[in-house]
Phi, psi and omega in degrees: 000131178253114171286322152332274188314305193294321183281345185249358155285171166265172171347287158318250195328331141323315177293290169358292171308282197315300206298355166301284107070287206282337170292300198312330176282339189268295172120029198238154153260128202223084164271151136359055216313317193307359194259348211249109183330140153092174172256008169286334178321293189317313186299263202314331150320286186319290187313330175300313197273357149300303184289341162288308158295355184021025136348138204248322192224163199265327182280023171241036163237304191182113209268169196292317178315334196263313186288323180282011154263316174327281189316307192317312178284008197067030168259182181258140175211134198204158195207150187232119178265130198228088166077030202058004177298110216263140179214016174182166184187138179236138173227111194245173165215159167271147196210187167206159227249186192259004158278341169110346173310124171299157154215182149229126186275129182274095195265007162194129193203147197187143173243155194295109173317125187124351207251348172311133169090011171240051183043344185328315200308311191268315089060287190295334193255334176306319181309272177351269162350301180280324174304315186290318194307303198292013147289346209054034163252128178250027172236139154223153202224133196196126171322154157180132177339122168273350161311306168313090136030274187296315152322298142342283203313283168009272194292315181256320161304285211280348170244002165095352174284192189225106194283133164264312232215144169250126167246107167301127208014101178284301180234053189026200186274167187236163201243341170348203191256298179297290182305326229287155187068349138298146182294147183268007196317140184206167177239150169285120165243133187250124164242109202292033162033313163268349199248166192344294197287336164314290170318300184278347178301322181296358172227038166094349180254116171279177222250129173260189163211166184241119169278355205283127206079005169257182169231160179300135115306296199217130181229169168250127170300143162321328177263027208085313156359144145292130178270145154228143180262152169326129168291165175206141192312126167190175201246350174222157178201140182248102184257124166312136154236155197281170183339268194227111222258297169311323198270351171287312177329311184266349194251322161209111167327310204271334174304276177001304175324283202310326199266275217312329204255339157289336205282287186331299194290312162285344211256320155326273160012287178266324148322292171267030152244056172114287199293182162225138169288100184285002169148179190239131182304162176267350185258359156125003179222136167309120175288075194276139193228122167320132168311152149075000000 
């Protein structure tokens, strides 16, 4: 990554440059919906993301009448194309936190099953990323399971965001495919759009963290289980999350239970005496860092 070079462009255009960068690699074209001639664009979004969420009905992710007033209204709805093909899609509005900072909230974004792990993904939110900078808004934000493995991993590594706030059962329940019979608990993500880590994750260096000296909080037992261990003085401390959370969901609910409610319980926990979460590990745990 030439950070030189990335520092004597602007912002924008720097972003730009990455979110091309990143569709190419992907092998994809990342529009606008509203640009995409006719009015099935709207259609075909809802359904992809009724199939990501295996949702029974499309108005309980995001029905085509609700994106196209987003788009009307300027807000983002951008769909990532394969051969003319729809194979992703991201949807954000604008909003502002309780200091009055715009952001844009990312309230949905999904790749075509099967399609996880071919950049789309990443593709879709650098495009975002760049869409957004070139408003002068410099944040976006967005909810996410904190169980998910791979979400984690996403959102503060490979893009470089930041979780601030653990929000307990967020959208009460829920009925979808994924969620549905879980608790809804999410972490809040701020993705700081301009700073460091932001930049370099859009040109490929994911965001680390230094483990060195801390301790295990919360872990995984030999039978899968959440372990949790004695606090003990360390300047960091690390809490597990399992493998694949979803795929527990279906094979045993109450193991499932059992994680959402250690997570919870250390992770709240430490979040309101002080710390933060300073990053996610590449082997599955969250860095939690005293403040000051």
């Amino acid at each position: 990554m030439n950070l030189a070079a990335a520092g004597a462009a602007s912002p924008v255009a720097d972003a730009w440059e990455c979110a091309a960068a990143a569709a190419e690699r992907a092998g994809v074209e990342i529009v606008e919906t509203a640009d995409v001639p006719g009015r099935a664009a709207f259609d075909d979004v809802s359904a992809l993301l009724q199939r990501v969420w295996r949702a029974e009905h499309r108005a309980e992710i995001a029905a085509p009448g609700l994106l196209r007033t987003y788009a009307h209204s300027g807000n983002y709805v951008a769909g990532a194309y394969r051969g003319g093909r729809l194979t992703g899609a991201a949807v954000g509005f604008f909003g502002r936190d309780e200091r009055g900072t715009p952001h844009l909230h990312s309230f949905v974004a999904g790749v075509e099953p099967g399609g996880l792990g071919a950049g789309v993904g990443f593709a879709l939110k650098q495009h975002q990323r760049a869409w957004t900078l070139a408003r002068d808004v410099p944040e976006v934000r967005w909810t996410y399971d904190p169980l998910v493995l791979r979400n984690a991993s996403f959102n503060l590594r490979k893009l470089g965001g930041h979780a601030v706030r653990y929000l307990p059962e967020f959208y009460g329940a829920m009925a979808d495919g994924i969620n549905s019979g879980d608790l809804s608990d999410r972490l809040l993500l701020v993705w700081r759009l301009a700073a460091p880590e932001a930049v370099a994750a859009a040109h490929g260096t994911p965001a680390g963290v230094d483990v060195a000296g801390t301790a295990k909080l919360l872990d995984r037992a030999g039978d899968g289980t959440p372990l949790r261990l004695p606090a003990v003085p360390a300047p960091g401390v690390l809490v597990a999350v399992p493998p694949d959370v979803e795929g527990l969901r279906a094979s045993d609910p109450a193991g499932a239970a059992a994680w959402r409610l250690a997570v919870r319980d250390v992770m709240a926990a430490r979040l309101a005496a002080g710390w933060r979460i300073a990053g996610f590990s590449r082997d599955g745990y969250y860095l939690l860092t005293k403040e000051g």
